[in-house]
NUNU-365401 format. One record per residue: residue number from 1; residue in one letter; x, y, z of N, C-alpha, C, O, CB in turn. Coordinates in steps of 0.001 Angstrom, whole numbers, m for minus. Glycine has a CB too. Example, Ala and Ser with C-alpha at 12.3 -4.5 7.8 and 13.67 -1.06 7.14 Angstrom:
BEGIN
ATOM  seq  type      n_X      n_Y      n_Z     ca_X     ca_Y     ca_Z      c_X      c_Y      c_Z      o_X      o_Y      o_Z     cb_X     cb_Y     cb_Z
ATOM    1     a    13190    m5690     7800    12300    m4500     7800    13200    m3300     7800    14236    m3319     8465    11308    m4473     9046
ATOM    2     s    12850    m2250     7080    13670    m1060     7140    12900       30     7870    13409     1138     8039    14084     m598     5725
***
This chain:
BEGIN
ATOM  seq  type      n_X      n_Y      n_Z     ca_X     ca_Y     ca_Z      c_X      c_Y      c_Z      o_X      o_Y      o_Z     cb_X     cb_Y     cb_Z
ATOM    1     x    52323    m3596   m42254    51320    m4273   m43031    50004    m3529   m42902    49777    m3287   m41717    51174    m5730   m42588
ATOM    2     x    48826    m2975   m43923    48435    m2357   m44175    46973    m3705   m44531    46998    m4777   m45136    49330    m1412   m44957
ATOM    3     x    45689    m2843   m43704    45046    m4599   m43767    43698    m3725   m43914    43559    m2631   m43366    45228    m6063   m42016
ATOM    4     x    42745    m4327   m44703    41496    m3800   m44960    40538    m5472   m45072    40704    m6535   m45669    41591    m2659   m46556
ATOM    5     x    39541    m4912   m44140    38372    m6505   m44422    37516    m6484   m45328    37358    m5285   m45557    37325    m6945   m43285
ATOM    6     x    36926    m7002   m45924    36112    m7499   m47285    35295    m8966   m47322    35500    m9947   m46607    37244    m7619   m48498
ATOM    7     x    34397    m8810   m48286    33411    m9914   m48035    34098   m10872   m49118    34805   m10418   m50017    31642    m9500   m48300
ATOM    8     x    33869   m12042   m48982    34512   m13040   m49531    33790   m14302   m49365    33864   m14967   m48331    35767   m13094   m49040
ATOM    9     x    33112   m14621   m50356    31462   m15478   m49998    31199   m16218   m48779    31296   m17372   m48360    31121   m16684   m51036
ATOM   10     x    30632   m14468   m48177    30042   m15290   m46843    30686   m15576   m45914    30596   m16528   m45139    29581   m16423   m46994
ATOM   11     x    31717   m14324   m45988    33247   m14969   m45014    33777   m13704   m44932    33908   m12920   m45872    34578   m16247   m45832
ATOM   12     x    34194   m13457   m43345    34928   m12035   m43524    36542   m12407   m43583    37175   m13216   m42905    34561   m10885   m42097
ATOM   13     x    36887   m11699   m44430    38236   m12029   m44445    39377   m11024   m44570    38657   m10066   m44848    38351   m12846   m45396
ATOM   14     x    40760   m10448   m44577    41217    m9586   m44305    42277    m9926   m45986    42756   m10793   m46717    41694    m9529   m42618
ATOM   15     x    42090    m8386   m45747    43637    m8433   m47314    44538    m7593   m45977    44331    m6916   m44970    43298    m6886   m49708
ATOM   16     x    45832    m8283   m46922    46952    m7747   m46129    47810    m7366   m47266    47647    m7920   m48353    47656    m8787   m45045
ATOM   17     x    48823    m6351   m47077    49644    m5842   m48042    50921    m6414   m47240    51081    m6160   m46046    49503    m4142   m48372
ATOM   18     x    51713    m7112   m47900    52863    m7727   m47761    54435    m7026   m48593    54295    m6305   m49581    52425    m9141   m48265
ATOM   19     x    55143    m7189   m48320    56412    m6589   m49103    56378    m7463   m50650    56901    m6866   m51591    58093    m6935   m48077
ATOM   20     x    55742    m8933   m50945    55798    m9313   m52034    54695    m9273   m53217    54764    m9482   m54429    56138   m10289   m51771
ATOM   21     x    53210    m8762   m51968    51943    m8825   m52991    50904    m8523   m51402    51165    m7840   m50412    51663   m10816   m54170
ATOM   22     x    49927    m9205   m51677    48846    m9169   m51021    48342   m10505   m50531    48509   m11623   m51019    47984    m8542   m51765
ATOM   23     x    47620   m10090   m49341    48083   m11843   m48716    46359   m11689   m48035    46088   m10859   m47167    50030   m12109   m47009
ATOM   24     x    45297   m12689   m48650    44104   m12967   m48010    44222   m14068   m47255    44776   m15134   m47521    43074   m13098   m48840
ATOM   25     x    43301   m13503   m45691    43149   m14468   m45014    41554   m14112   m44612    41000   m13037   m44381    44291   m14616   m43918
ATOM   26     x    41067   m15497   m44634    39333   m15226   m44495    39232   m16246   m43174    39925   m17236   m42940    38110   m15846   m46177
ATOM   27     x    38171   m15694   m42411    38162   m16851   m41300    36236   m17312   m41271    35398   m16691   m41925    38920   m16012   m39389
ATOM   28     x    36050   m18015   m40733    34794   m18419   m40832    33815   m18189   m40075    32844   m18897   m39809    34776   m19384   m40899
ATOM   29     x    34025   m17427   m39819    32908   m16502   m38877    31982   m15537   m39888    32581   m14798   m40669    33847   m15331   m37665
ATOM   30     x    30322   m15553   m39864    29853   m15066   m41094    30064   m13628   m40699    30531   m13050   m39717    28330   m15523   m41553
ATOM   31     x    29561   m13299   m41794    29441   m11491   m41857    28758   m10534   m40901    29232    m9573   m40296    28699   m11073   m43061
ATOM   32     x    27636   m10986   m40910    26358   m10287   m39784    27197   m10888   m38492    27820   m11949   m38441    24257   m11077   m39948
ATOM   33     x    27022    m9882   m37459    27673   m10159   m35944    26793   m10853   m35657    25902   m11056   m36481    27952    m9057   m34834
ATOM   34     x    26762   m11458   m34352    26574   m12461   m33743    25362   m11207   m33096    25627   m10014   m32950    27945   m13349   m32900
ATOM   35     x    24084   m11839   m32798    22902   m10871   m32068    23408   m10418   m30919    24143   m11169   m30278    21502   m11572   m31677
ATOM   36     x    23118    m9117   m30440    23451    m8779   m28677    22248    m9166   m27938    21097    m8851   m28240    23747    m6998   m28238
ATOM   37     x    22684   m10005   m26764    22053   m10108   m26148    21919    m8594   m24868    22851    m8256   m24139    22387   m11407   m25925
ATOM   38     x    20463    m7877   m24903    19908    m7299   m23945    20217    m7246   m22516    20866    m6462   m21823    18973    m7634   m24053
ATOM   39     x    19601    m8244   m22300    19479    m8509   m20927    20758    m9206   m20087    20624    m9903   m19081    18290    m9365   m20848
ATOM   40     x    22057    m8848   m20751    23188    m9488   m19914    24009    m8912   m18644    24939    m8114   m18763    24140    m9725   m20811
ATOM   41     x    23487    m9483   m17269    24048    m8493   m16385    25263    m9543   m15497    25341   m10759   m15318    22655    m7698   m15317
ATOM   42     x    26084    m8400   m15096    27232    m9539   m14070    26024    m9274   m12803    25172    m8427   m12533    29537    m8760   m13547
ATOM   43     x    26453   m10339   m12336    26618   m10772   m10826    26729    m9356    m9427    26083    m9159    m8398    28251   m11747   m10890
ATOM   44     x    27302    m8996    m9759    27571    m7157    m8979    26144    m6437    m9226    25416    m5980    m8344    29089    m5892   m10044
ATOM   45     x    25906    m6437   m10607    24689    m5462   m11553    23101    m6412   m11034    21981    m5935   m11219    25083    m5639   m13946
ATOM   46     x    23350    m7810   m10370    21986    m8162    m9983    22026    m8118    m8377    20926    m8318    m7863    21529    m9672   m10605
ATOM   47     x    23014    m7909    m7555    23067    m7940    m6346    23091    m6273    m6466    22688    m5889    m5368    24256    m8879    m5646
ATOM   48     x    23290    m5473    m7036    23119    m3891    m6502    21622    m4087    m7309    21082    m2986    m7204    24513    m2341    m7161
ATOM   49     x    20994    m4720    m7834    19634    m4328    m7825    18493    m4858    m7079    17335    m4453    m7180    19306    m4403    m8902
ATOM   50     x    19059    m6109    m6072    18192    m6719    m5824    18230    m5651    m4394    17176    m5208    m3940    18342    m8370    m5932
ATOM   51     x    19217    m5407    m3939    19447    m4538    m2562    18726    m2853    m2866    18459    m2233    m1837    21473    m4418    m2208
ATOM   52     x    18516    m2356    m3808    17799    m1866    m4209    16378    m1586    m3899    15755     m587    m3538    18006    m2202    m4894
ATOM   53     x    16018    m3098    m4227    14685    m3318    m4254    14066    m3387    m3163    12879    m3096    m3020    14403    m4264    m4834
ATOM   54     x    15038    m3893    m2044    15020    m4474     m673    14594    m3407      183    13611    m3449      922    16382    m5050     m202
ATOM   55     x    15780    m1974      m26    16123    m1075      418    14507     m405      586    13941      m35     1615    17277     m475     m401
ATOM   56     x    13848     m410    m1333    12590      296    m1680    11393     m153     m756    10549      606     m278    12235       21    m3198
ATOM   57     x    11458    m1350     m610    10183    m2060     m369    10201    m1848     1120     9203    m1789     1839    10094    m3686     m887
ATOM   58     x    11283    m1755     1443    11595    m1659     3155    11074       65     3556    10480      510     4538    13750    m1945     3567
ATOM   59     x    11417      492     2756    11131     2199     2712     9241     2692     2697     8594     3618     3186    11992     2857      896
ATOM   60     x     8934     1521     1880     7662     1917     1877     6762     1062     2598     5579     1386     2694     7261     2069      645
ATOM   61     x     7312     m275     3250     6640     m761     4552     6712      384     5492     5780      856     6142     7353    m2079     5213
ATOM   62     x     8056      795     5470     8052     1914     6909     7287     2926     6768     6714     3272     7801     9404     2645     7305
ATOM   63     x     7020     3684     5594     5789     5000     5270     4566     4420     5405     3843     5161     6071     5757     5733     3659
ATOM   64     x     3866     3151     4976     2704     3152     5213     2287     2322     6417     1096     2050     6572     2154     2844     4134
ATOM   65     x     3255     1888     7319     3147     1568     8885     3345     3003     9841     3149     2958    11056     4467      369     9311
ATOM   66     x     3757     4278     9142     4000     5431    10123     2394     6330     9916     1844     7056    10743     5660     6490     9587
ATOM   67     x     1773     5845     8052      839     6512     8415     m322     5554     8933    m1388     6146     9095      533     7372     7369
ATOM   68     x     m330     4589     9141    m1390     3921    10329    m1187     4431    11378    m2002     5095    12019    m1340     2477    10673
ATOM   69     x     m223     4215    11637      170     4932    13291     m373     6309    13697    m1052     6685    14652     1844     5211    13469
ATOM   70     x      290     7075    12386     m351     8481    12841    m2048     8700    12670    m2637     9639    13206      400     9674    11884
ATOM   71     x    m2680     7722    11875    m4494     7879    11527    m4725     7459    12956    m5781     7905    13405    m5445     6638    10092
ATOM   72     x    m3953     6646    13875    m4608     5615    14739    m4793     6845    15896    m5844     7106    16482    m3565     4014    15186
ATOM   73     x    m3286     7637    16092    m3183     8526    16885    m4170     9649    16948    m4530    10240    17966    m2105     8882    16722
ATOM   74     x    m4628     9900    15478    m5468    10894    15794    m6738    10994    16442    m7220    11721    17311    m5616    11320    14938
ATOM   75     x    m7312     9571    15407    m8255     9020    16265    m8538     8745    17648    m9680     8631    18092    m8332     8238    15944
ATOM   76     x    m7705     8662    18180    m7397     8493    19677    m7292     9906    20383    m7655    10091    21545    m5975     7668    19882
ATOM   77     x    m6932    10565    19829    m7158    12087    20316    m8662    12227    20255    m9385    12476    21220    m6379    13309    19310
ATOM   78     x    m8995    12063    19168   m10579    12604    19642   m11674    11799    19652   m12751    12085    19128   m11111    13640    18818
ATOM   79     x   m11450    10920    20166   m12250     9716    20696   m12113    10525    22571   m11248    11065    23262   m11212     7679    20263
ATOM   80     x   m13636    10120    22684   m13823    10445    24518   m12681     9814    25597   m11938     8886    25277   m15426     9633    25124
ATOM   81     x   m12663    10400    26792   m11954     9899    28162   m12762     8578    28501   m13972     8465    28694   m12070    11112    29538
ATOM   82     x   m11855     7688    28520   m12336     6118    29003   m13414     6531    30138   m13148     7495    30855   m10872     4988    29765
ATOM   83     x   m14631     5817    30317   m15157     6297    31810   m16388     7508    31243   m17334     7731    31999   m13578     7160    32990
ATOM   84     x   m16319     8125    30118   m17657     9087    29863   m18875     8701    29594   m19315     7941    28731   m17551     9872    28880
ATOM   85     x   m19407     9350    30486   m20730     8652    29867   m21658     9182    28015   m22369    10174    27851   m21924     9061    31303
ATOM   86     x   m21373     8369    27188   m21855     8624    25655   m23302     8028    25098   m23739     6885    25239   m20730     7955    24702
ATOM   87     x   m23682     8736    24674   m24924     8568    23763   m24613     8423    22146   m24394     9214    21228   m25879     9885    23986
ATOM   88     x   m24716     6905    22300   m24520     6888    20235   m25861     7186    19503   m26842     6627    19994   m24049     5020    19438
ATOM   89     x   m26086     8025    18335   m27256     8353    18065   m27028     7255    16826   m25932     7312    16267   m27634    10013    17876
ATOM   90     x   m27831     6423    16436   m27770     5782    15366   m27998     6287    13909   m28401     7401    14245   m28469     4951    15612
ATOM   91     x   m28045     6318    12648   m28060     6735    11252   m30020     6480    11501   m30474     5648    12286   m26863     5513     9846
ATOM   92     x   m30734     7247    10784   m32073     7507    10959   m32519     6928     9733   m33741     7061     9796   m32466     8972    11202
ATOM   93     x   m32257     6384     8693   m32627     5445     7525   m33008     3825     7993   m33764     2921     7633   m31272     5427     6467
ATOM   94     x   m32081     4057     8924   m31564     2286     9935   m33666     2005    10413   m34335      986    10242   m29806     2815    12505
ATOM   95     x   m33969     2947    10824   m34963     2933    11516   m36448     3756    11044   m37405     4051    11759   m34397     3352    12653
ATOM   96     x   m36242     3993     9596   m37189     4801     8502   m37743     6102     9143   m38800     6672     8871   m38556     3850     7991
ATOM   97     x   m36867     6421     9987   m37288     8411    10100   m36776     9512     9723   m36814    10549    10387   m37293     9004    11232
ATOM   98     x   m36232     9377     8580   m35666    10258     8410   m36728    11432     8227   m37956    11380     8158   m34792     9958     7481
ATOM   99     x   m35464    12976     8147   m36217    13828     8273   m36734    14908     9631   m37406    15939     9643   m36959    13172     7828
ATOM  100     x   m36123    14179    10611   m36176    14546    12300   m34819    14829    12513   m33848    14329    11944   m36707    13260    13444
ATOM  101     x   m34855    15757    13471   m33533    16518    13601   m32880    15302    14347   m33518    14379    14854   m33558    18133    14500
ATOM  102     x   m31638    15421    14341   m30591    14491    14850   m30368    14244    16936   m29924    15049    17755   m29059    15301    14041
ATOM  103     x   m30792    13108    17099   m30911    13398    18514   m31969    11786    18599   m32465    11134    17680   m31750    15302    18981
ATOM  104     x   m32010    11543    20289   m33210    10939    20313   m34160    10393    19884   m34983    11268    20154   m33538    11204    20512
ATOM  105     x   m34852     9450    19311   m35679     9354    18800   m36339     7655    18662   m35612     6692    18420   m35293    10087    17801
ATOM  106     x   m37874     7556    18875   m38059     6223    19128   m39365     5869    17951   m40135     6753    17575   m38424     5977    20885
ATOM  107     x   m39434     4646    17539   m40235     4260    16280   m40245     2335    16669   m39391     1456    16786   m39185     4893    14458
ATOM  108     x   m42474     2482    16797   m42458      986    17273   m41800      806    18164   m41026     m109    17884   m42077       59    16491
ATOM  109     x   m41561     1358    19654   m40787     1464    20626   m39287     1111    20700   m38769     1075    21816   m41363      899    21388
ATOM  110     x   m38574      859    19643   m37101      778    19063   m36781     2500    19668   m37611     3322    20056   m36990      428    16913
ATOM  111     x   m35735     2593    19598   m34613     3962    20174   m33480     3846    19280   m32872     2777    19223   m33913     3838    21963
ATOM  112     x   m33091     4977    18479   m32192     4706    17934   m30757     5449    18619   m29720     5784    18047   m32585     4964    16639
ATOM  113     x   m30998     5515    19511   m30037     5368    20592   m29043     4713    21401   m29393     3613    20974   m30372     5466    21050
ATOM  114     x   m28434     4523    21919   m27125     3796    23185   m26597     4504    24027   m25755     5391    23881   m25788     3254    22684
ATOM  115     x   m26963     4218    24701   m26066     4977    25926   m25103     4393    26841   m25474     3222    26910   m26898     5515    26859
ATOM  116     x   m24103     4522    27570   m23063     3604    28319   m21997     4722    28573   m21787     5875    28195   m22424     2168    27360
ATOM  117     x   m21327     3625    29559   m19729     4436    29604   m18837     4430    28383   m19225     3468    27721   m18727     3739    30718
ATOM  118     x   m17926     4968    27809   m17314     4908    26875   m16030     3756    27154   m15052     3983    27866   m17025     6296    26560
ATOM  119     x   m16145     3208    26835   m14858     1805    26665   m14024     1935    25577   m12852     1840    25939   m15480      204    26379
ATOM  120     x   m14160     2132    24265   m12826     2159    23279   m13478     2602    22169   m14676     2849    22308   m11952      698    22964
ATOM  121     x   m12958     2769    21056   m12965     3286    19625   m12129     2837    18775   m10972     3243    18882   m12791     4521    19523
ATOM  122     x   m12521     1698    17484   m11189     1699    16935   m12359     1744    15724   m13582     1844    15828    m9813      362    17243
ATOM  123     x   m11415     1618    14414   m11806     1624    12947   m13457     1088    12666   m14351     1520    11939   m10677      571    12139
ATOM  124     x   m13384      177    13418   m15346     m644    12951   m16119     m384    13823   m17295      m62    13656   m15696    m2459    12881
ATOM  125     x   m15422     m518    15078   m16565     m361    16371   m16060      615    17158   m14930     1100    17099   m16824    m1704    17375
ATOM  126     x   m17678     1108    18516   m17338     1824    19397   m17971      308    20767   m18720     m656    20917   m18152     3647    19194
ATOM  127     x   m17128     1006    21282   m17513     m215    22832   m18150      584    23626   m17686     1725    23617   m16100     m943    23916
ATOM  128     x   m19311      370    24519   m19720      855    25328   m19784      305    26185   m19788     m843    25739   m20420     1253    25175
ATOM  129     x   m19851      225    27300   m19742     m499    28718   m21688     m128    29498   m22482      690    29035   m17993      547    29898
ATOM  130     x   m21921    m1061    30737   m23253     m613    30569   m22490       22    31813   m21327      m73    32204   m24809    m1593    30493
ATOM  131     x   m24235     1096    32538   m23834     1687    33663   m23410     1735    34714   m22760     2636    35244   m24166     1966    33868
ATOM  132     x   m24047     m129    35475   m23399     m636    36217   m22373    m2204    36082   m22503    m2824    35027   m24303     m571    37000
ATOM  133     x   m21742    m2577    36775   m20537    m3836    36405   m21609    m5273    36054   m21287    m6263    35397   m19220    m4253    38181
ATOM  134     x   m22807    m5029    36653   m23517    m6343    35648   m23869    m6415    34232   m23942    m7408    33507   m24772    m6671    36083
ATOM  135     x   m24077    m5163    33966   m24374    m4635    32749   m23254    m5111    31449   m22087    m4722    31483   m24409    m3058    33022
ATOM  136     x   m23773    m5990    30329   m22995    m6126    29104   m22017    m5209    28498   m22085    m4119    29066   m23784    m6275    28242
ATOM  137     x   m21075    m5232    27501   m20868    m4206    26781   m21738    m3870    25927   m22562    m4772    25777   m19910    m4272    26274
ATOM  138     x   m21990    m2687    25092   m22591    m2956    23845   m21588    m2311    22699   m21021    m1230    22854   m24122    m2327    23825
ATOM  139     x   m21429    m3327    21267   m20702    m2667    20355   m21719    m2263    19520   m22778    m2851    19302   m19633    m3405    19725
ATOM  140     x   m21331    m1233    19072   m22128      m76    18092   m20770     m348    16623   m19557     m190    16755   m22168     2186    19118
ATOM  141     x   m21258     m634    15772   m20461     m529    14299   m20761      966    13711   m21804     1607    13572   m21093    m1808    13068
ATOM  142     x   m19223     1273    13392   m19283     2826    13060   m19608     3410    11884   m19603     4635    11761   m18189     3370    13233
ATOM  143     x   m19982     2431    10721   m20798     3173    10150   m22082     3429    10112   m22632     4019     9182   m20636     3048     9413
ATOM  144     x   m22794     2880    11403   m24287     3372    11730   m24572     4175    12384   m25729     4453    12699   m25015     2703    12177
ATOM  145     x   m23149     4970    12890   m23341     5960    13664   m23808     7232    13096   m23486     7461    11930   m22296     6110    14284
ATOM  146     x   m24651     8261    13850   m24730     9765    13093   m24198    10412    13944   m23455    11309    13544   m26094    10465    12699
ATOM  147     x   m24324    10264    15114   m24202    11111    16017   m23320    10469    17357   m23826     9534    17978   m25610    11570    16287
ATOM  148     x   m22078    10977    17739   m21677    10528    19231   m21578    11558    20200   m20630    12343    20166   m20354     9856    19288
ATOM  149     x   m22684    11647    21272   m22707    12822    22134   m21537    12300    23638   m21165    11218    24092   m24645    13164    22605
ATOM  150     x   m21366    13347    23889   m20322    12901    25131   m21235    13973    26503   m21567    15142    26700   m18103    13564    24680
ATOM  151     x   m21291    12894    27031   m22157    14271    28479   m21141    14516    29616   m20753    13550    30274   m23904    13490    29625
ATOM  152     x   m20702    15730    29873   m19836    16021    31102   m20399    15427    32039   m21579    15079    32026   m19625    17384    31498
ATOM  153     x   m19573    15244    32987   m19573    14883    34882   m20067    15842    35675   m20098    15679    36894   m18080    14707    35634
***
C-alpha cells in the first residue's frame, strides 16, 4: 500500500492505494504541529547541571579563598618582627604640612608620629604596643599611614 498525506479541510489525512481504488483516512489532529517546547529537560539533564554548578561555584570559592590566603601571606612577610621597635609617620595633609620631607614632624605641638613596639598588621590597622607593659596599645589605621620606619636593636 502506497500512502501519501494531504490537506483535507483542516485535517491531515492519508490517501492510501488499495488493490480496489483509493482509500482516505483523515484523523483530527490539525495541520500545523503542535509548538516545541524549548526548555524540555529529563531529570538526568537537570541533575548533571545542577552538579555542574555546584562543582563551579565550589571551584571558585576555593580560588578566591587561596588568593586571600596568599595576599595575607605576603603581607606578613613584610610586615616587621613582633617586638620592633616602629615609628608610624602619619600622611602630612592629616596635619596641613605638606610639603616637608617625610619623617618627623610637629604642628601646634601635635606629632605626626607613633612610636611603640610592633604588635600586628592586618588590612585596616597597625597595632603598636607602648614601651613599657603599662603602656596602652595604640592602633594606627592604614590608610593614614606614609611612612613605617622599623629601627634595629
Amino acid at each position: 500500500m502506497n500512502a501519501a498525506t494531504v490537506r483535507h479541510a483542516d485535517r491531515r489525512c492519508t490517501v492510501g492505494l488499495l488493490a480496489r481504488g483509493y482509500k482516505l483516512v483523515c484523523y483530527n489532529a490539525p495541520m500545523s504541529d503542535p509548538p516545541r517546547r524549548w526548555f524540555r529537560f529529563r531529570f538526568r539533564t537537570l541533575l548533571v547541571l545542577t552538579m555542574l554548578a555546584v562543582i563551579g561555584l565550589s571551584l571558585y570559592s576555593y580560588w578566591a579563598d587561596y588568593l586571600d590566603q596568599s595576599t595575607r601571606r605576603q603581607r606578613e612577610l613584610l610586615s616587621p618582627a613582633r617586638g620592633a621597635h616602629c615609628t608610624v609617620v602619619l600622611r602630612r595633609e592629616l596635619l596641613d604640612i605638606e610639603g616637608t620631607d617625610p619623617g618627623r614632624a610637629e604642628r601646634d605641638g601635635v606629632a605626626n608620629s607613633v612610636g611603640g613596639l610592633f604588635v600586628m598588621m592586618n588590612d585596616q590597622w597597625i597595632v603598636l604596643g607602648g614601651q613599657s607593659a603599662g603602656q596602652p596599645q595604640q592602633w594606627v589605621p592604614r590608610e593614614h599611614v606614609l611612612l613605617l620606619r622599623v629601627e634595629s636593636p
